[in-house]
C-alpha positions as CSV (number, residue, x, y, z in Angstrom):
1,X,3.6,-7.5,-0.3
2,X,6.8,-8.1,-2.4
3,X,4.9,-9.5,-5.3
4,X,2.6,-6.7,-5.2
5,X,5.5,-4.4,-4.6
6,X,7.8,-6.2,-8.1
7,X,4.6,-6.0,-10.0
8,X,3.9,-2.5,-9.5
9,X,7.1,-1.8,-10.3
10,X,7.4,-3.6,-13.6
11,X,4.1,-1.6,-14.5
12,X,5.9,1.3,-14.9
13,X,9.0,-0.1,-17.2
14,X,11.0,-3.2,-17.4
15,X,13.8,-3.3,-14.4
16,X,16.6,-5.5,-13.6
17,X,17.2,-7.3,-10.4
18,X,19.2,-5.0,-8.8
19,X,17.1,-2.0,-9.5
20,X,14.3,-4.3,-8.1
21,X,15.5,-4.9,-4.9
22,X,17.2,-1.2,-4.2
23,X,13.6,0.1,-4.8
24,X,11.6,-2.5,-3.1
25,X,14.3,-2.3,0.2
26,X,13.9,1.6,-0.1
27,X,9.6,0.9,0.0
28,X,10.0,-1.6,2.6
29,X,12.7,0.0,4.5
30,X,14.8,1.2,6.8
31,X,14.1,-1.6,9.1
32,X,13.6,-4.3,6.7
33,X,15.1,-5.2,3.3
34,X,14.7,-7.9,0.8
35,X,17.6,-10.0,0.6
36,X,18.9,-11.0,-3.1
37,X,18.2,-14.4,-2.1
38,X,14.6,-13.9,-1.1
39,X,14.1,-11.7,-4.3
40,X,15.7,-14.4,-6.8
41,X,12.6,-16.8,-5.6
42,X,10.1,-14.6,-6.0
43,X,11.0,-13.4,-9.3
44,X,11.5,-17.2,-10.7
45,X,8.2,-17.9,-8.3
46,X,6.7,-14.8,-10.6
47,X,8.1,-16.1,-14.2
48,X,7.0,-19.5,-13.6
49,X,3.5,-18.5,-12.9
50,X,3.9,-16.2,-16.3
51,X,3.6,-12.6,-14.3
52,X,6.8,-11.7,-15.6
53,X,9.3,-12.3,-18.5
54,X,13.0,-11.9,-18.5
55,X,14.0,-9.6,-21.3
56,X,17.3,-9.4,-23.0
57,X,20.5,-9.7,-20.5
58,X,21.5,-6.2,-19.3
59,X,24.8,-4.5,-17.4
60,X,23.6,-3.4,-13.9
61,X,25.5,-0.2,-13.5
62,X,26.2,-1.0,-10.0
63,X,28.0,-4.0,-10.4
64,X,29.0,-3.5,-14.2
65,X,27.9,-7.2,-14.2
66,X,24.9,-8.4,-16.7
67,X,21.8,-8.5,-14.8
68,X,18.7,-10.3,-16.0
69,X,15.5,-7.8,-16.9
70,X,12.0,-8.5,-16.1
71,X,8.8,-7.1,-17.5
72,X,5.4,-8.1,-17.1
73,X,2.9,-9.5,-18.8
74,X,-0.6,-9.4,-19.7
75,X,-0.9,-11.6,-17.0
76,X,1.0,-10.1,-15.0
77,X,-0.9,-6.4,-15.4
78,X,-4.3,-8.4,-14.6
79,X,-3.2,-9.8,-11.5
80,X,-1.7,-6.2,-10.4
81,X,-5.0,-4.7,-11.3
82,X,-6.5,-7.9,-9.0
83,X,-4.1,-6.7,-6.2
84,X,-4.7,-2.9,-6.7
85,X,-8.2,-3.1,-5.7
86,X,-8.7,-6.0,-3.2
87,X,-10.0,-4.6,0.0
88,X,-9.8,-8.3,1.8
89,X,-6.5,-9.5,2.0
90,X,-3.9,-8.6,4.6
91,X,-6.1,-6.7,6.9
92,X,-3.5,-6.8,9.2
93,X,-0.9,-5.0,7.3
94,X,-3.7,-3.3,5.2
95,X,-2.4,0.3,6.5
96,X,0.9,0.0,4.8
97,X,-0.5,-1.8,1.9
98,X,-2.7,1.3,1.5
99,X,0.6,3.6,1.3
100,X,1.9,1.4,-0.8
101,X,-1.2,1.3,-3.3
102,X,-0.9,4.7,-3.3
103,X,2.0,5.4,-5.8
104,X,0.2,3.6,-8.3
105,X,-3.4,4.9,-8.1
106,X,-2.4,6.6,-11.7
107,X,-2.7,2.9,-13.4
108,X,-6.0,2.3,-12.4
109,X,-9.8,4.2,-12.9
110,X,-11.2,6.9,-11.3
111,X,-13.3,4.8,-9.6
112,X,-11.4,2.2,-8.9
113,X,-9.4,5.3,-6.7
114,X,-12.5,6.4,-5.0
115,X,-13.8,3.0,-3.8
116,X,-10.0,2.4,-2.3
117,X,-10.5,5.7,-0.7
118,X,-13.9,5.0,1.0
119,X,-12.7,1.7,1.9
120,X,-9.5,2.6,3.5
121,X,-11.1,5.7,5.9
122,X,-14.0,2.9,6.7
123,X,-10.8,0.9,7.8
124,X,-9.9,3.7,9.7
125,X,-13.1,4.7,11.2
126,X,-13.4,0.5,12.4
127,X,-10.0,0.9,14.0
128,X,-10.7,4.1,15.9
129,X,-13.9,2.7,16.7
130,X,-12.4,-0.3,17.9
131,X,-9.7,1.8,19.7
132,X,-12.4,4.0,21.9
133,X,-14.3,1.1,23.0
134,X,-11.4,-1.1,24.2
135,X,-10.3,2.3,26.0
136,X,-14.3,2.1,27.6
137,X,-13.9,-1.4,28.5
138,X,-10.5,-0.7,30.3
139,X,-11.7,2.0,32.0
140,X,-14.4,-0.6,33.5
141,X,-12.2,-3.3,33.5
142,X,-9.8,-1.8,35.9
143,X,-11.5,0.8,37.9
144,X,-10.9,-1.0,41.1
145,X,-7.8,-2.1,40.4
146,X,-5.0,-0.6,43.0
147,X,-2.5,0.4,40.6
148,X,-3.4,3.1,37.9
149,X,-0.3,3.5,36.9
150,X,-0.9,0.7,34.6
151,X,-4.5,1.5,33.7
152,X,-3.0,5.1,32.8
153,X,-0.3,4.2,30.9
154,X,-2.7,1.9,28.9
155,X,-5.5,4.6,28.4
156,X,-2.7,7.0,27.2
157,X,-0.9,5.0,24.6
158,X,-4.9,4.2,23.2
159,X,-5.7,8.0,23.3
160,X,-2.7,8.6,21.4
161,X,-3.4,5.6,19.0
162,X,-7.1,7.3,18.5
163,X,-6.0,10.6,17.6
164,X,-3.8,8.8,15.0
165,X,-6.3,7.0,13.6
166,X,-8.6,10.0,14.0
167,X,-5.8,11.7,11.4
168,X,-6.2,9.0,9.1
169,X,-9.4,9.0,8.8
170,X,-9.5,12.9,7.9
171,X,-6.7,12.6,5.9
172,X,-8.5,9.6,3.5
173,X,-11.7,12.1,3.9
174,X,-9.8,15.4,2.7
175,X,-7.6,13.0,-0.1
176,X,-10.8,11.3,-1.9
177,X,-12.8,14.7,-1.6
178,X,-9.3,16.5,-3.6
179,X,-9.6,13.4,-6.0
180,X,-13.2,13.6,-6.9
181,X,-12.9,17.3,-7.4
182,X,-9.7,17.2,-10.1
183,X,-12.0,15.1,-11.6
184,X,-14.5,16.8,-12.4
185,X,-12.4,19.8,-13.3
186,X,-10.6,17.4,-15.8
187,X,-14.1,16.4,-17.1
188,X,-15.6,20.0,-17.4
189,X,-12.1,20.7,-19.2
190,X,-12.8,17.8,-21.5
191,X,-16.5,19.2,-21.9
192,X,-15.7,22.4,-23.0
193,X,-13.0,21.5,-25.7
194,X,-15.4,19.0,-27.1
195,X,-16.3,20.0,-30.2
């Protein structure tokens, strides 16, 4: 997630270090934060594989110290677009990647949006399907079982997981339908100053 997370950021304007990390510990935060050692390695990790660049020396105006600048590269902005609209990796943590995507769905097509959008509520929709049939098999699992303050407990924190999920899934629904629409008005608006 960092090197998405650097990447993203050098799309919008070359950054020094220290800019880098407050911004990537504010994205990743408040529980986690990238250390200045753990930064440093991606960043030379990133040069060597010619993602980035270092740009003239600047003064970080936190530290009044100079400060190395990156920006990216034409490599560098194929391999964010690569990461903007893969779908396969990190399924685990694909949730927060998703938010994280988000900020950036300006630098890539309107279709490139949409078919995140549709893949991120399926995501959803498999997790809350997932969600209501482990609840099922539970509810089977342990209906004999003497104590039902476990099986309770259980079935409650999985309702309560559902109906966030459920949320999701109608929030990705409602977002890619707003999307869709403001383009269209944008094209109609293009249409009828064409000349």
């Amino acid at each position: 997630m960092y090197e998405f997370i650097i990447l993203s950021l050098l799309m919008r304007s070359p950054m020094h270090g220290y800019l880098i990390a407050k911004i990537a510990s504010d994205q990743i935060g408040p529980w986690a934060k990238i250390s200045s050692g753990t930064l440093s390695t991606i960043l030379a990790k990133l040069e060597r594989a010619g993602l980035i660049a270092q740009c003239a020396p600047t003064t970080a105006p936190q530290t009044g110290r100079q400060s190395r600048t990156f920006s990216i590269t034409d490599t560098g902005r194929i391999r964010f677009h690569q990461m903007m609209i893969d779908t396969s990796s990190n399924l685990g943590e694909y949730q927060r990647l998703f938010y994280q995507k988000l900020v950036f769905f300006d630098l890539i097509r309107l279709d490139e949006r949409l078919l995140l959008w549709d893949h991120y509520r399926n995501y959803c929709q498999t997790t809350l399907l997932y969600l209501q049939t482990e609840a099922v098999a539970l509810r089977q699992e342990l209906a004999g079982e003497a104590n039902l303050t476990f099986r309770e407990h259980a079935l409650r924190v999985m309702t309560r997981m559902e109906q966030q999920w459920h949320a999701e899934v109608v929030w990705a629904t409602e977002e890619r339908a707003r999307e869709a629409e403001a383009a269209g008005r944008d094209a109609a608006a293009f249409d009828e100053t064409a000349p």
